[in-house]
C-alpha positions as CSV (number, residue, x, y, z in Angstrom):
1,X,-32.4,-68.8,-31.1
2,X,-35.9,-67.9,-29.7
3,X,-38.6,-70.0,-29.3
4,X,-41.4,-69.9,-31.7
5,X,-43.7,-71.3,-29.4
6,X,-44.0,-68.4,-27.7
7,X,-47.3,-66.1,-28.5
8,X,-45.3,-63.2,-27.8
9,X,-42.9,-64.2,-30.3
10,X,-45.2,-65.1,-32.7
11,X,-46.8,-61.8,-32.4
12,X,-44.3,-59.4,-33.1
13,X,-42.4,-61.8,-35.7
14,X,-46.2,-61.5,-37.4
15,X,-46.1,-57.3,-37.2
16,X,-42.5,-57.2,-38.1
17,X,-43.8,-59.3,-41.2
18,X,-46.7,-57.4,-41.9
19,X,-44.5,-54.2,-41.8
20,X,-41.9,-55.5,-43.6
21,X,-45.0,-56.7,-47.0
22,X,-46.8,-53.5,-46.5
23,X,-44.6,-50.5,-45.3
24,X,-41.3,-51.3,-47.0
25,X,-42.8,-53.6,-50.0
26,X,-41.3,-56.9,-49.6
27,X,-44.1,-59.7,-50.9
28,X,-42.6,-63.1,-50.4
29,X,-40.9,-64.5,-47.5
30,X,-37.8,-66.9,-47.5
31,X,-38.0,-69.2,-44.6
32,X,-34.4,-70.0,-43.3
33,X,-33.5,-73.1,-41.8
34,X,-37.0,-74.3,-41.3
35,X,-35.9,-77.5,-39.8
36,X,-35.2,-75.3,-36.6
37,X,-39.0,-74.8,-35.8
38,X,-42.1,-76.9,-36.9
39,X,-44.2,-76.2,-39.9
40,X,-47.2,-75.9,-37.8
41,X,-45.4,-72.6,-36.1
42,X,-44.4,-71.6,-40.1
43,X,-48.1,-72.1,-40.9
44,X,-48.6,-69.1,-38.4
45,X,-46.5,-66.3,-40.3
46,X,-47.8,-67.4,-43.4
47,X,-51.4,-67.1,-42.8
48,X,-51.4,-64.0,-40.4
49,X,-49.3,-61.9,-42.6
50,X,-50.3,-63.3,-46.3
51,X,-47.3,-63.3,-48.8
52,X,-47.7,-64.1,-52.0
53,X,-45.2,-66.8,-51.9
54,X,-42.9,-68.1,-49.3
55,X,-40.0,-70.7,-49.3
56,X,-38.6,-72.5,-47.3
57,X,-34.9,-74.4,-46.7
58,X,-35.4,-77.6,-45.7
59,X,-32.1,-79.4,-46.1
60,X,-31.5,-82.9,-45.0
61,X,-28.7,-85.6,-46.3
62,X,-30.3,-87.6,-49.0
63,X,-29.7,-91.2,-48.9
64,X,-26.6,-92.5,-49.7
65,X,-25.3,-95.9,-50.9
66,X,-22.3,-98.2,-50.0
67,X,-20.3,-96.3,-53.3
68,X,-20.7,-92.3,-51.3
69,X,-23.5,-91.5,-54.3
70,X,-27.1,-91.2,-53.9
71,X,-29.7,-93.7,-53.9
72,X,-31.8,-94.2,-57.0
73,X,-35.1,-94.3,-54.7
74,X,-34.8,-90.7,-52.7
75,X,-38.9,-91.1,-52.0
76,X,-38.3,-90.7,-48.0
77,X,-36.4,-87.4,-48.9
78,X,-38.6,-85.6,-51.5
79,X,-41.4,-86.3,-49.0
80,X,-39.8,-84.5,-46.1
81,X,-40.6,-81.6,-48.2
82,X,-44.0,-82.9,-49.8
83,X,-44.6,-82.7,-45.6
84,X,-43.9,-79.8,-45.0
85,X,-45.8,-77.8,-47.8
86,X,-49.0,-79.9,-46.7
87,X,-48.6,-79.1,-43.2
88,X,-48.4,-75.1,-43.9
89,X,-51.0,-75.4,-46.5
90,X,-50.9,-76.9,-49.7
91,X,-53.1,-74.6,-51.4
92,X,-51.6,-71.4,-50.0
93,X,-48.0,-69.8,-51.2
94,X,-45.9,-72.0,-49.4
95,X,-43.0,-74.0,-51.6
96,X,-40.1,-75.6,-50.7
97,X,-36.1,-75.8,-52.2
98,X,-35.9,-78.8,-53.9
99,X,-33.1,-80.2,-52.4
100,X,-33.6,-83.4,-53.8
101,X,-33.1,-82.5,-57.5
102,X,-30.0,-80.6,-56.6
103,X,-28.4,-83.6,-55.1
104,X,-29.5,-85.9,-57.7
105,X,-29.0,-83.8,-60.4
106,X,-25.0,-82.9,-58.7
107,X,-23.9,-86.4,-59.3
108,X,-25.6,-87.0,-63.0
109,X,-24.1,-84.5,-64.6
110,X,-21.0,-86.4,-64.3
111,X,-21.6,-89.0,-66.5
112,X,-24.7,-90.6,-64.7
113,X,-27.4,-88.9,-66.2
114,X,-29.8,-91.9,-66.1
115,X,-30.6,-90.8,-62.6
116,X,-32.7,-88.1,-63.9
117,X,-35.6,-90.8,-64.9
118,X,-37.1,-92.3,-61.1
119,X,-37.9,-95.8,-61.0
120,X,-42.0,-94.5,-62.0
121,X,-40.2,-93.0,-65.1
122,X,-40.4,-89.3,-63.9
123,X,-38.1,-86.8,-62.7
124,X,-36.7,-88.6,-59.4
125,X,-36.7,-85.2,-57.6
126,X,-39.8,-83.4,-55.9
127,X,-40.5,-81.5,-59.4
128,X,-41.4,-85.1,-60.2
129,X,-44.3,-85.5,-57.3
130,X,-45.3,-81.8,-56.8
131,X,-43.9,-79.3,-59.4
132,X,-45.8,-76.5,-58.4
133,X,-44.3,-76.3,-55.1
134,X,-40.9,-77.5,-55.8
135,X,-38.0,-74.3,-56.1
136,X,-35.3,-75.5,-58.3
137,X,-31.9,-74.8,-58.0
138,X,-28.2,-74.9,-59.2
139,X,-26.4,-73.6,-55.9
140,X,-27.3,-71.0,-53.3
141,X,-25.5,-68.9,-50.8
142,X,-24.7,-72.1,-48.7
143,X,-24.1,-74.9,-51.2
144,X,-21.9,-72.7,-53.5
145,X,-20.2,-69.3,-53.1
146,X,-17.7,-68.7,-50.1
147,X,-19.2,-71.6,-48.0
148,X,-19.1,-74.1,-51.1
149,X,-20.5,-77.1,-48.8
150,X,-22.4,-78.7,-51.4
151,X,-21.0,-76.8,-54.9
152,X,-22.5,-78.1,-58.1
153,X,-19.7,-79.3,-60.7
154,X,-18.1,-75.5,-61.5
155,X,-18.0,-77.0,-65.3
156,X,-21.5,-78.2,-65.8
157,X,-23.4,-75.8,-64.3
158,X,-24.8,-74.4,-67.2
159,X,-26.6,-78.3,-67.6
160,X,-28.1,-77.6,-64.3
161,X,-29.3,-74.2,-65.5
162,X,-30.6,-76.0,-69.3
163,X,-32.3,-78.3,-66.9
164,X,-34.0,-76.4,-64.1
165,X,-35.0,-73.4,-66.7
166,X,-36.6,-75.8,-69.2
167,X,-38.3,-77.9,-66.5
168,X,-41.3,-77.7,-64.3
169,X,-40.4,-76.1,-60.9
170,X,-39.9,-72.7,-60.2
171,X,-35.8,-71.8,-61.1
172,X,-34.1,-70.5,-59.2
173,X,-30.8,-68.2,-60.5
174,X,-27.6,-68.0,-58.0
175,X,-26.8,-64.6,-57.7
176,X,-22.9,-65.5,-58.2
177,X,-23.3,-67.6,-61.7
178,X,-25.4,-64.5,-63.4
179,X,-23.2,-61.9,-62.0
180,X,-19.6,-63.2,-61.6
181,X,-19.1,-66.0,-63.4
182,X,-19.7,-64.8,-66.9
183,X,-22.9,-67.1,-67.9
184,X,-25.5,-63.8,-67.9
185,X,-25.7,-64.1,-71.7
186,X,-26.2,-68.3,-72.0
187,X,-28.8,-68.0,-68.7
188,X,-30.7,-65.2,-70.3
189,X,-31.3,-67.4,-73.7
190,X,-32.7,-70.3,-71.3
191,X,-34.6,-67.7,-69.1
192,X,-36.1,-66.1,-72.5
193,X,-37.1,-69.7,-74.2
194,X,-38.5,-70.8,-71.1
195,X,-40.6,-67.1,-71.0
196,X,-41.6,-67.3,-74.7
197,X,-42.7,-70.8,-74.9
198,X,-45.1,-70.4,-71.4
199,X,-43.3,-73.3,-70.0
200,X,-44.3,-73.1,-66.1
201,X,-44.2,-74.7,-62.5
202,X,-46.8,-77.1,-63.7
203,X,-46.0,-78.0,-67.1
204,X,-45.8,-80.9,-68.3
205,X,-42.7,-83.3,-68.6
206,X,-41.8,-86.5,-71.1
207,X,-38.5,-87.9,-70.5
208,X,-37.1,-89.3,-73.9
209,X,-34.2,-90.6,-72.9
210,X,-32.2,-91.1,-69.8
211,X,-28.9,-93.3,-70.2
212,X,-25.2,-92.3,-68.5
213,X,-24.1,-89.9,-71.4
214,X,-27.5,-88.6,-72.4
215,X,-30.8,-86.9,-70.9
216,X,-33.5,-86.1,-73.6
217,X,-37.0,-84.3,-72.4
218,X,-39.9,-82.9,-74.1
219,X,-41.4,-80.1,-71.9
220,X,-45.4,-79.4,-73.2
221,X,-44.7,-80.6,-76.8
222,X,-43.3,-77.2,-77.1
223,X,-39.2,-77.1,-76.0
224,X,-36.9,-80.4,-76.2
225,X,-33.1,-80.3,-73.7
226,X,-30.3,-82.3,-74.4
227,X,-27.6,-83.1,-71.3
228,X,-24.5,-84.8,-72.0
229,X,-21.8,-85.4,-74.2
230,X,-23.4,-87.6,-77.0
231,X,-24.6,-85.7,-80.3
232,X,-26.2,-88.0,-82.7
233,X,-29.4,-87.7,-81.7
234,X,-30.8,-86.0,-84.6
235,X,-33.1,-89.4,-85.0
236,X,-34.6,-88.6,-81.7
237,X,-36.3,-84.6,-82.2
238,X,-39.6,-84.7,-84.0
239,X,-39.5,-82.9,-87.0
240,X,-40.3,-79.4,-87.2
241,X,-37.9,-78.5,-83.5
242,X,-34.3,-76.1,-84.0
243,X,-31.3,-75.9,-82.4
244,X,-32.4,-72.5,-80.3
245,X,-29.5,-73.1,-77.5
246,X,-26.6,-74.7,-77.1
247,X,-23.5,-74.7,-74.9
248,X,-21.1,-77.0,-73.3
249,X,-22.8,-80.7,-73.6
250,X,-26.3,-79.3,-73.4
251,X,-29.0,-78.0,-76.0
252,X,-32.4,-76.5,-76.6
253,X,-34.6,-77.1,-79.4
């Protein structure tokens, strides 16, 4: 706890960063709990020590309906984020977690994937208003792992990771679900589709379909993902796309 409005502070926080990019080699800076001091003060350490990207955790409750589950319309939450990138500087390195994808996208996969289409038939989370400055995830350090306070549905995560890896955002891999859990292999096919066929933070995304037992998308003409359980949708892929990926209700032409 220190206070951020202090130029001292500011000061040597800026050389510690400064030492930390250009003495020991770190480039990017993760900004922790950023809802602790304003993204004016955040603005500082960015542009007086100049990484070449920065995040930043900005975790608030979505909003929540009468039934426990999330809102269709989540606009007030995405742009809390939106906010803060503008306010550090929108055309500098700064990005945000999108928080609002991982909630929305917690509670689809369990057999409500129509809430992956918004009400202005995009993606409902912040990848859907700002992709290039939206950090996907799965689960991090907080949300999974030891502290599981917000843990992704241990049996679909690899539809997260079909989701996130094929979509526009930058993804984000949990160190525990490469290293511990066993899905290395199935991530690296997603990770080497998505590297192969240029798909990037700015790419561009067609939602197919988006009903409770199946997500269909169409990511720069070039890579189609399937979520959920239903499998007759042969009718549906243009001709000329295969089967490339495939695991437990999810696959990647």
């Amino acid at each position: 706890d220190i206070d951020h409005l202090n130029p001292r502070v500011q000061k040597e926080l800026v050389e510690w960063l400064n030492w930390l990019r250009t003495d020991v080699g770190f480039d990017g800076w993760r900004f922790d709990f950023a809802k602790g001091y304003s993204a004016d003060v955040a603005k500082i350490y960015v542009d007086r020590s100049e990484p070449s990207f920065a995040v930043a955790e900005i975790r608030t409750s979505l909003a929540y309906g009468g039934d426990g589950k999330p809102n269709l319309n989540q606009d007030p939450h995405r742009q809390e984020l939106v906010n803060w990138v503008n306010k550090v500087g929108g055309s500098g390195p700064a990005t945000t977690f999108d928080f609002t994808t991982k909630g929305i996208l917690n509670v689809a996969v369990e057999g409500e994937l129509w809430r992956l289409r918004g009400t202005d038939g995009k993606a409902p989370g912040m990848i859907g208003w700002w992709p290039a400055k939206a950090v996907t995830f799965v689960d991090n350090h907080d949300t999974g792992s030891t502290q599981h306070m917000w843990p992704f549905p241990s049996d679909r995560v690899m539809q997260g990771y079909a989701y996130i890896l094929t979509h526009p955002g930058t993804p984000c891999i949990f160190y525990d679900h490469f290293f511990d859990w066993g899905l290395k292999e199935e991530i690296d096919r997603l990770v080497s589709i998505r590297t192969r066929q240029g798909i990037h933070s700015e790419s561009k995304l067609q939602i197919m379909e988006a009903d409770a037992d199946l997500y269909l998308a169409e990511i720069d003409g070039k890579v189609i993902v399937k979520l959920g359980p239903r499998y007759d949708v042969g009718h549906l892929i243009p001709e000329g796309f295969k089967v490339v990926a495939h695991g437990n209700d999810y696959a990647v032409w």
